[in-house]
Structures are given as structure tokens and as C-alpha cells.
C-alpha positions as CSV (number, residue, x, y, z in Angstrom):
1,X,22.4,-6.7,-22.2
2,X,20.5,-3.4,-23.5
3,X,18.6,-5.5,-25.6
4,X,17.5,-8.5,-23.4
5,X,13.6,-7.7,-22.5
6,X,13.8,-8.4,-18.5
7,X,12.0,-10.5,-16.4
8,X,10.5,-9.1,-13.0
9,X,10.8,-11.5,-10.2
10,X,8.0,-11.6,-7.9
11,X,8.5,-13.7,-4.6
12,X,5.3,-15.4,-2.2
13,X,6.0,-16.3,1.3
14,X,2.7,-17.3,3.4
15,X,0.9,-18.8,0.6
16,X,3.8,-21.5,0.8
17,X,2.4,-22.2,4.0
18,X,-1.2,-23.5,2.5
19,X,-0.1,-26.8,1.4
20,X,-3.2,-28.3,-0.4
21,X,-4.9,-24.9,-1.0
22,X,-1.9,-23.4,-2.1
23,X,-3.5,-23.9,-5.7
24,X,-6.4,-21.6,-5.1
25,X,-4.0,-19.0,-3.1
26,X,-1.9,-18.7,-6.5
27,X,-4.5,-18.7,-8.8
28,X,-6.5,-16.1,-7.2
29,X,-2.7,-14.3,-6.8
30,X,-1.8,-14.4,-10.6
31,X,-5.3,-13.2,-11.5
32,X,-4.6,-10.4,-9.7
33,X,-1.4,-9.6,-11.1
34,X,-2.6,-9.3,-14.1
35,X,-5.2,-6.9,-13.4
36,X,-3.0,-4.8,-12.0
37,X,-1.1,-5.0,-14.8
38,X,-3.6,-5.2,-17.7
39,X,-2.4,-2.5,-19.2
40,X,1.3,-2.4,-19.2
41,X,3.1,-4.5,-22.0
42,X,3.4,-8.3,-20.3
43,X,4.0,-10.7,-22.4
44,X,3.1,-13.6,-19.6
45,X,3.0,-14.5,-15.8
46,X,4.3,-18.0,-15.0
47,X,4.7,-19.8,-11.8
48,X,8.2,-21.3,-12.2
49,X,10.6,-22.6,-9.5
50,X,8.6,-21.7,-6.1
51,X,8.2,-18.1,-7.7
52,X,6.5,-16.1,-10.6
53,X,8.1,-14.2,-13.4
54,X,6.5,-11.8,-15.1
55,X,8.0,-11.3,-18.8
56,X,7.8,-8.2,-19.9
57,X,8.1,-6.9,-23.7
58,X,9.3,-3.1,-23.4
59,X,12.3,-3.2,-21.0
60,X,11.6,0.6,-20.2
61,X,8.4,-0.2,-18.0
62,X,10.1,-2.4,-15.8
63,X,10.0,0.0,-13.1
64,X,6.1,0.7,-13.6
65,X,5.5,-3.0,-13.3
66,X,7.7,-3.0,-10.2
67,X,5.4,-0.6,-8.6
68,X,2.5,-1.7,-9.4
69,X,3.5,-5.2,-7.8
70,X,4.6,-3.9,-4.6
71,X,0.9,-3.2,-3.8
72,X,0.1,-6.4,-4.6
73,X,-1.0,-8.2,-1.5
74,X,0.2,-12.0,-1.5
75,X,3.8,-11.1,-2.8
76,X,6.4,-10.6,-0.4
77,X,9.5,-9.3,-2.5
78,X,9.6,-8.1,-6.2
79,X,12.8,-7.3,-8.6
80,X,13.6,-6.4,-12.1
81,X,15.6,-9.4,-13.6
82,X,18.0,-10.2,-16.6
83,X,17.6,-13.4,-18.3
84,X,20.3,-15.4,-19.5
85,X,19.2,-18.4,-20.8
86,X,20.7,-21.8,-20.3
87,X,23.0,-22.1,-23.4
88,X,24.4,-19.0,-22.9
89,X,25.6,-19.6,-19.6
90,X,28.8,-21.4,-20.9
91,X,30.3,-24.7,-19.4
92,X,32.8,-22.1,-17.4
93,X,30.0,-19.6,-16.9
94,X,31.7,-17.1,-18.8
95,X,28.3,-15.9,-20.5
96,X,27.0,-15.4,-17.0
97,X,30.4,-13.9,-15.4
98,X,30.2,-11.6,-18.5
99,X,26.1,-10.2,-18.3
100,X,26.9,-10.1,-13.9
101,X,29.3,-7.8,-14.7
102,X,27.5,-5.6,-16.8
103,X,24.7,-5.8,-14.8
104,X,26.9,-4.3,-11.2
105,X,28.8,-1.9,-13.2
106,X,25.7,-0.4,-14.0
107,X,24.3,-1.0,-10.5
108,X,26.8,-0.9,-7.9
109,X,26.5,3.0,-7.3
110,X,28.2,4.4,-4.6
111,X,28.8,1.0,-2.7
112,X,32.0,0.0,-0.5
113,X,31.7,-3.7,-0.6
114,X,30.0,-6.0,-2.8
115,X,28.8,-10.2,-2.1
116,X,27.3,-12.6,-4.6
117,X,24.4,-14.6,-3.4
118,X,23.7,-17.3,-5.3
119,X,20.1,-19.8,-5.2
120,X,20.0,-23.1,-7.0
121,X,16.4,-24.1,-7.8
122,X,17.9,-26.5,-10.2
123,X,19.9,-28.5,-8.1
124,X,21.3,-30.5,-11.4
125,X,23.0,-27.5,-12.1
126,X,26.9,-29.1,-12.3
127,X,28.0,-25.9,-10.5
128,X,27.7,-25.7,-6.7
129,X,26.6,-21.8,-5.3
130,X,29.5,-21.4,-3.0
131,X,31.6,-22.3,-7.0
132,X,29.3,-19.8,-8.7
133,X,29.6,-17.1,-5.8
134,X,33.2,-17.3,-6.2
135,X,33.8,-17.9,-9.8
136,X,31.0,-15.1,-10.4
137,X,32.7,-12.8,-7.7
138,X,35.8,-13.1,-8.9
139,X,35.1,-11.7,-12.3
140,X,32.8,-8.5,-10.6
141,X,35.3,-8.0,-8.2
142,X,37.9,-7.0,-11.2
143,X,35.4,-4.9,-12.7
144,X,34.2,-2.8,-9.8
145,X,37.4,-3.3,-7.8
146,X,35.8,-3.5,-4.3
147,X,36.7,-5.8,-1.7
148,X,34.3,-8.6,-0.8
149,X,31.7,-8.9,2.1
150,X,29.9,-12.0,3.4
151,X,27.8,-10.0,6.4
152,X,25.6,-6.9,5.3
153,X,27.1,-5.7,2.2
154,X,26.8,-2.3,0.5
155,X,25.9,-4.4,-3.0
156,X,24.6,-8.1,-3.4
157,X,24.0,-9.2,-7.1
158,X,21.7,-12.3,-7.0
159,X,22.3,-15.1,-9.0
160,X,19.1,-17.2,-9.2
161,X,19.9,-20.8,-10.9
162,X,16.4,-22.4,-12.6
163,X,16.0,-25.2,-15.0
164,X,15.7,-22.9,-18.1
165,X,18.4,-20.6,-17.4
166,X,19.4,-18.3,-15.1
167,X,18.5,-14.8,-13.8
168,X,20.6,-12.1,-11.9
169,X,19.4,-8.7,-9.9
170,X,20.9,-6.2,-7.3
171,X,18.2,-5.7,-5.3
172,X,15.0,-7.0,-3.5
173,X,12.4,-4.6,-3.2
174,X,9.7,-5.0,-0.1
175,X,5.8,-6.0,-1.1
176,X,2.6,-6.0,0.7
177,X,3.1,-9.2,2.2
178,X,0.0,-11.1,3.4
179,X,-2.3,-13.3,1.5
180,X,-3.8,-12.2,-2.3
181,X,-7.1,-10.1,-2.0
182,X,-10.2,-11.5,-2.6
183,X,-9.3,-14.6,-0.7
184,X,-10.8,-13.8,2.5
185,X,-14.3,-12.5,1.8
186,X,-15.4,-9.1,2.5
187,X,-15.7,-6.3,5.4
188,X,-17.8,-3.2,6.1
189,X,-14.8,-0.9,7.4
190,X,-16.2,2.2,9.2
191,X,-14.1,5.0,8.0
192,X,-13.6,8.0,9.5
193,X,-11.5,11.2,8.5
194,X,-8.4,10.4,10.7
195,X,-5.5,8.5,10.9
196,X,-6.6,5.2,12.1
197,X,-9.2,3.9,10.5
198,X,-7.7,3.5,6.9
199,X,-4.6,1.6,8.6
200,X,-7.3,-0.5,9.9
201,X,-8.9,-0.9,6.4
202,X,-5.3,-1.6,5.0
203,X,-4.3,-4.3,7.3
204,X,-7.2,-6.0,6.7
205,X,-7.2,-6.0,3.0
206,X,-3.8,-7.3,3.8
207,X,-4.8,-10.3,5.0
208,X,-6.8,-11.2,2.0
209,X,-10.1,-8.8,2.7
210,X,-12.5,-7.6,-0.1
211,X,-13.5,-3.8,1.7
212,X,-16.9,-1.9,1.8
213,X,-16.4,1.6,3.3
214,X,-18.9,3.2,4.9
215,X,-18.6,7.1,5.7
216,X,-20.9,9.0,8.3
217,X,-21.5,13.0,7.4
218,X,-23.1,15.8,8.7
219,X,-25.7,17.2,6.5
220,X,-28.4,16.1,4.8
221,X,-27.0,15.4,1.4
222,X,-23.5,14.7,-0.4
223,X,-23.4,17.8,-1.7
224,X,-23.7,19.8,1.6
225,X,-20.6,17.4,2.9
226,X,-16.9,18.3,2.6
227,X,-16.1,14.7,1.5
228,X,-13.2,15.2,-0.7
229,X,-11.0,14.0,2.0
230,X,-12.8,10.4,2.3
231,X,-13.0,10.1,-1.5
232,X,-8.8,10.4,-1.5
233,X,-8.2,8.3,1.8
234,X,-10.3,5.3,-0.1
235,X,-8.8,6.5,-3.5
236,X,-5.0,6.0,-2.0
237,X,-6.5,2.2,-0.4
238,X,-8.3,1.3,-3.7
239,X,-4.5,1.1,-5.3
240,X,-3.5,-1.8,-3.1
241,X,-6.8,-3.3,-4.7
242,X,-7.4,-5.1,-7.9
243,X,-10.9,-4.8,-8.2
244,X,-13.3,-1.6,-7.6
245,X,-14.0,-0.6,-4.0
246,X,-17.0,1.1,-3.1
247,X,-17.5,3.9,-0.6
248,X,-21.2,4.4,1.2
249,X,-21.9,7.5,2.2
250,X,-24.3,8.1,5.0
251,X,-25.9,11.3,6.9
252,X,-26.8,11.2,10.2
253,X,-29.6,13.5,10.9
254,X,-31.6,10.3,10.9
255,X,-29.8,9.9,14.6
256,X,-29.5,13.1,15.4
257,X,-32.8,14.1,15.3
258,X,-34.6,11.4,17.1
259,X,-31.3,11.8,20.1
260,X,-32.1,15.6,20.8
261,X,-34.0,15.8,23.8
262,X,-34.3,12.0,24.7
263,X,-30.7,11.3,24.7
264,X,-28.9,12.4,28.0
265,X,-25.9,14.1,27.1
266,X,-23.3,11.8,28.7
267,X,-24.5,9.2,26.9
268,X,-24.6,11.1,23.2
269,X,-21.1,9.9,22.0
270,X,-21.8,6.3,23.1
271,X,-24.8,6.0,21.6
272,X,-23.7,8.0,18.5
273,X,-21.1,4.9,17.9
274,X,-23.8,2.5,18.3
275,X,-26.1,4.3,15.7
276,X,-22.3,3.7,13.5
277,X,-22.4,-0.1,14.4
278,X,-25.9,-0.7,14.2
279,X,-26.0,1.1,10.5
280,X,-23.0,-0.5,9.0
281,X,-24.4,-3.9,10.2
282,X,-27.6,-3.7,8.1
283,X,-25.6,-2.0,5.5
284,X,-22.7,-4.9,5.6
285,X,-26.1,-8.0,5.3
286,X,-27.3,-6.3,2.7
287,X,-23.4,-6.3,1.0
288,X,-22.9,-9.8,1.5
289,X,-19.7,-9.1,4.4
290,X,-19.1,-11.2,6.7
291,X,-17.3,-8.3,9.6
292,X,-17.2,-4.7,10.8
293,X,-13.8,-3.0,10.7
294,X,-13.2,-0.2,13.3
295,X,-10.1,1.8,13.9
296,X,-10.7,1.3,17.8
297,X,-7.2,1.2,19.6
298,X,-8.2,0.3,23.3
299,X,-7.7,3.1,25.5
300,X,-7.2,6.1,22.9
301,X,-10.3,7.8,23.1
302,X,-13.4,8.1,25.6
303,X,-15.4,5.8,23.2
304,X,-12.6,3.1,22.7
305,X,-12.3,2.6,26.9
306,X,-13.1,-1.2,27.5
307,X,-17.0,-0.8,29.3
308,X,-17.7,1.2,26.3
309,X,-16.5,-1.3,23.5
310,X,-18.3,-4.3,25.2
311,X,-21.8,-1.9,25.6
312,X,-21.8,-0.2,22.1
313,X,-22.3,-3.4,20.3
314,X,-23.7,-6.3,22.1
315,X,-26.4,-7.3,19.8
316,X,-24.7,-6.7,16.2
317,X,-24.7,-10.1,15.1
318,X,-21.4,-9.6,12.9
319,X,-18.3,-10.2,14.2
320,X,-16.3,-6.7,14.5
321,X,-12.5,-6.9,14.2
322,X,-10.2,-4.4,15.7
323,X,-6.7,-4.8,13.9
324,X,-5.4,-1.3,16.0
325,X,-6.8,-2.7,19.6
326,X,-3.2,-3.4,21.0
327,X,-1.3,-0.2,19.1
328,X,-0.3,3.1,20.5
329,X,-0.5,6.2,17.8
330,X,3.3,6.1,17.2
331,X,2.6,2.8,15.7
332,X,-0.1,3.6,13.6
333,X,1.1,6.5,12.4
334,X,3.9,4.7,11.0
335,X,1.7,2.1,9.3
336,X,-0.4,5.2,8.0
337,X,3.3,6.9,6.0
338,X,3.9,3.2,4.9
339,X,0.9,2.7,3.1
340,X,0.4,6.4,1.7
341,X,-2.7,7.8,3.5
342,X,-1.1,9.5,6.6
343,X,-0.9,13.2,4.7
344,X,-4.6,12.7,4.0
345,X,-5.5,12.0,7.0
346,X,-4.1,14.5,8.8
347,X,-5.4,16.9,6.9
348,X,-8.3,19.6,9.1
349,X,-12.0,17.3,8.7
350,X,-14.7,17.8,11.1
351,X,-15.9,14.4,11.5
352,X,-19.4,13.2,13.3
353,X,-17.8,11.8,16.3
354,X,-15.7,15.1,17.0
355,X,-18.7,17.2,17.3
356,X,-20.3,15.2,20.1
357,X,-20.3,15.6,24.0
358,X,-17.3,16.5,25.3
359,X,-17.7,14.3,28.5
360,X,-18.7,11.2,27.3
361,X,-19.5,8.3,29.9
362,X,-16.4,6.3,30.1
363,X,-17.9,3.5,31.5
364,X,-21.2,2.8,29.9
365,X,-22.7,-1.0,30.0
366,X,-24.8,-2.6,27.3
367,X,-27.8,-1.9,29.7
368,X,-28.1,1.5,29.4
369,X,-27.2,1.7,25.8
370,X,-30.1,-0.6,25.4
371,X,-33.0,0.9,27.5
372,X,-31.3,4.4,25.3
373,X,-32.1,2.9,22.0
374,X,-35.8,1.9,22.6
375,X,-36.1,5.8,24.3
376,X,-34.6,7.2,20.8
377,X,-36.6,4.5,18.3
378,X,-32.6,3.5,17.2
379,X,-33.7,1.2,15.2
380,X,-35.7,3.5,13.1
381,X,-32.6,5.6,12.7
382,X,-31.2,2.9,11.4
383,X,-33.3,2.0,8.8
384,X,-33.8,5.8,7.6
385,X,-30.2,6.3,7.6
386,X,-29.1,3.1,5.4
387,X,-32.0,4.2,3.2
388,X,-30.3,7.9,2.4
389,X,-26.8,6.0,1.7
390,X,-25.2,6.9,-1.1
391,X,-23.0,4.5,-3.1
392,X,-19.5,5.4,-5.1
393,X,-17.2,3.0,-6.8
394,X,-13.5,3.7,-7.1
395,X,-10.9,1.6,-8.9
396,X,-7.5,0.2,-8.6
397,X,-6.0,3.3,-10.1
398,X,-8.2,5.5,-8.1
399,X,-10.3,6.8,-10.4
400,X,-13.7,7.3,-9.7
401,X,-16.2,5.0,-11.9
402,X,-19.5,5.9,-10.3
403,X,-21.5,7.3,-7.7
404,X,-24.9,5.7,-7.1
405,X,-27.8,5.4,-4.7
406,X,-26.9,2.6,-2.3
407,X,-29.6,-0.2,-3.6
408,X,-28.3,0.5,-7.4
């Protein structure tokens, strides 16, 4: 068994669901995969049976490959498989009774109870699964010498029955789910340096999502900006990513000093998000995405109450998607330790929107926001702010490839 190379078994769910596009959903999925995996030693990725295997010619890299393929969005399961192909099975399945029990002596651990699960993709198979399950348990059962359990056992070996063999693993390991990236076009996703907004980011990228991110600092260069933070928050997201993402970084003195003296206090925060929308919505045309991405959840803070999400933008002509509107923080802290970037973004940052008013309008109206932009020349902000962006590209390993003026 040492010796077999192993196969990793990776599992799709929704792209099932796709019927006659399904094509394009796998293609665009196994292209990923192997960028993600580009440079670990595959020998091939094959769509066989409902599922892909991923062959693999150095067995000791089966667990980098596994990790790598849990980010992957599209898949919804993965696992580290042995082969055993069809002529060794044996007309008794003794060559497969004999690698299954290898394989859960060496796996079993510190279980109770055991069950084999058996799946027939092959239904010519002469051996029905509830015959395998117990011709196959039988013989683990005198190895391990631990009773049997149909409902929620400690230990499940998998015996996975295809036309050019058959392959057995202990254990399903969870994946990103959702559709491949790159399937759904792109978003702008305004990032800020807390918890929310990279869930956001993440949940949309899970739903096939190519992300821009777009940054506001204080400051009037890069260089004056504590930024490190950002860079890791979109480094940790750019894993779950086969191709390069790119950050924009963009000051906002270009607001701040056309808003002193003409902006009433009250309003400050308010119009401070609009400047937000208004920028990432000439910076997302020029892009080529199709959304804005916020981390608004409704409710949470004085900008996110309802009158204030319908006033700040009325006349972005971009749809803006809120993934977090109907979450509490309890919720999206959760998502935040799943995905990896909740110990970032807790970390002390002194973003834009924390030094402004402390008693915000709660109930602004599109109105007033309006008749507030023409009194500040908004618009002008605008344009001088997207002009200052700067531009950094970060790949899937999160490594930084680039940083770059934001026309380059």
C-alpha cells in the first residue's frame, strides 16, 4: 500500500445543479485546480464518475494538495484516496478487503466504532454495497476489533466503486463550497480594517466573484499610511483565489478638504460614505466590475441604519450587494475564524470612518446628501481621489507581485 501513489478525491455539489452549462462550470473549475496546484507534483486532473481525481506522483504531498483544494471555491468535499485497480480487486474482493484493512489500521486512531460506506458509480459492479459493506466490514472488523455502527460512527472507511477500479478513504474533508471563481464576473469590495468587510469579500468570491479591493487612508501618500494590516487581510483572501487580486489604495484628503467648513457636522459620516461609494463606482467602470461590495449589516452602526443606506447611494448606477445585511456580529465573526482573517482584523487600525463625527444623522434622506454634495463639489473629490489611487497586485499564495499607479 506504501507504494501506491494516491489519488485525492475532489467532490462538486451546485455545479450539478447547472444542467446544460455545467460544461463551462467544470472547465472553468479544473482550470482552477490546476493553478492552484501548478506547482505541486500532479500527474493529471480527470472528471470521472460525477467527480474529479487528481493523481498525484509523490504520495508525501497529498496533504499539501488537500489544502490547497479546500480553498478552492466550486468543490464541496476533498480526500486523500488509495487506488486499487479493477484486477486487483479479486472475484471475492479479497484484494480490496486486504488494502481496506491496511488502510483503517493505519487510520482508525482512537475510534470506538467503525461503519463501511460503500458508493457504486458503476452499477455493473457484480457486488451489491450492502454485499461489499458487509463482506468489506467483516474483514476490518477482525483487524481493528471494534464493534460496528450504522448511525454516527467514530470511523467510516469509504469504498467508492468506479468503472476502472475502486478507491477507499476515512475521511471527507469540508471545501469552500459555492461555484468556481471567475464564473461570476467581478466586484469592487470596499474594504475596511475590521471584521466585516473581508467576510463580505469572501462570501462573494464564494459565489463565483472575481474581487477588486479598494482601501480608503488617511494621509496623503502610502507611505504615510499604516497599511500593513489591509495588505494581510487581502493577502489571507487572495489564497481562496487562483488568479492575482489587486488592492487600490486611496487617500482621502481629496474629501476631506473640500468637507471642512461646508459640511455640517451631523452630516460628515454620511457624506464621508457617499464620497466611499461614489469613488469606488468610478474606480469599479474603469475596472470592468459589474457591483460594489460593502460589509453593511443593517442596523450595526449609525451609517448602516436603513434612511442612511437608501440616502448614501441613490445615484451610483452599480448595483451594491450587501452579503452581511441580515447577520448579527456573532455570525460574522464566526465566518471571519472560518475563513482565516478574523485575527487580522481585530487587530488596533484607525480606519477613515472611525475618525468621523461622533453623532452622525441616523436618519439622513437622499435629499440632503444631494443638495451636500453640490455644496462640497463631491464630484470633484471624486475625480481627484480616483486619480491619487494606488494599485497593488497580490497572488494566490499571497505574495505581493506589484504595486503600481492605478491606470498602470
Amino acid at each position: 500500500m506504501a507504494n501506491q501513489a494516491p489519488i485525492v478525491i475532489a467532490a462538486y455539489a451546485e455545479i450539478a445543479l447547472k444542467g446544460r452549462n455545467r460544461p463551462l462550470f467544470l472547465r472553468r473549475l479544473i482550470n482552477n485546480i490546476k493553478t492552484v496546484l501548478v506547482d505541486l507534483p500532479v500527474q493529471s486532473v480527470n472528471h470521472v464518475e460525477s467527480r474529479l481525481l487528481i493523481r498525484l506522483t509523490d504520495p508525501s504531498r497529498a496533504g499539501a494538495v488537500v489544502d490547497r483544494l479546500r480553498r478552492v471555491f466550486g468543490l464541496q468535499w476533498v480526500s486523500p484516496a488509495l487506488p486499487v485497480p479493477a484486477p486487483d480487486i479479486g472475484d471475492d474482493l479479497d484484494g480490496l478487503c486486504a488494502i481496506a484493512v491496511d488502510l483503517a489500521v493505519r487510520d482508525v486512531g482512537k475510534a470506538r466504532n467503525f461503519k463501511v460506506e460503500t458508493h457504486r458509480s458503476d452499477r455493473t459492479f457484480p457486488f451489491p454495497s450492502p454485499e461489499i459493506n458487509r463482506i468489506v466490514g467483516s474483514r476490518v472488523q477482525e483487524a481493528i476489533a471494534l464493534p460496528a455502527r450504522m448511525q454516527q460512527p467514530d470511523f467510516t472507511l469509504h469504498v467508492l466503486i468506479l468503472k476502472e477500479g475502486a478507491l477507499l478513504f476515512t475521511e471527507k474533508l469540508e471545501a469552500a463550497g459555492g461555484l468556481p471563481a471567475g464564473s461570476s464576473g467581478r466586484v469592487m469590495v470596499l474594504l475596511s480594517g475590521g471584521i466585516d468587510s473581508p467576510v463580505a469579500a469572501w462570501l462573494l468570491m464564494r459565489r463565483g466573484c472575481r474581487p477588486e479591493f479598494v482601501h480608503f487612508f488617511s494621509g496623503r501618500s502610502v507611505a504615510e499610511a499604516d497599511t500593513d494590516k489591509i495588505f494581510r487581510l487581502v493577502q489571507t483572501l487572495a489564497t481562496y483565489s487562483p488568479v492575482p487580486l489587486n488592492l487600490h489604495l486611496i487617500p482621502v484628503y481629496a474629501y476631506e478638504l473640500r468637507a471642512i467648513g461646508k459640511i455640517e457636522e451631523r452630516y460628515d459620516m454620511v457624506m464621508f460614505r457617499r464620497f466611499m461609494f461614489k469613488t469606488a463606482a468610478s474606480l469599479a467602470r474603469s475596472t470592468n466590475c459589474q457591483a460594489l461590495v460593502t460589509g453593511d449589516s443593517l442596523g450595526q452602526v449609525a451609517s448602516q441604519t436603513l434612511p442612511n443606506l437608501a440616502a448614501i447611494s441613490p445615484d451610483v448606477a452599480l448595483p451594491v450587494f450587501r452579503p452581511l445585511i441580515g447577520l448579527d456580529k456573532l455570525e460574522i465573526t464566526n465566518f471571519a475564524t472560518r475563513i482565516g482573517t478574523y485575527e487580522t482584523s481585530i487587530e488596533p487600525y484607525r480606519d477613515c470612518c472611525s475618525i468621523r463625527s461622533p453623532h452622525p444623522k441616523l436618519n439622513a434622506t437622499a435629499a440632503e446628501l444631494l443638495q451636500q454634495s453640490e455644496v462640497m463639489d463631491l464630484e470633484a473629490a471624486v475625480s481627484e481621489a480616483v486619480g491619487a489611487a494606488e494599485k497593488t497586485v497580490l497572488d494566490h499564495s499571497g505574495v505581493m507581485l506589484r504595486g503600481s499607479a492605478a491606470g498602470d
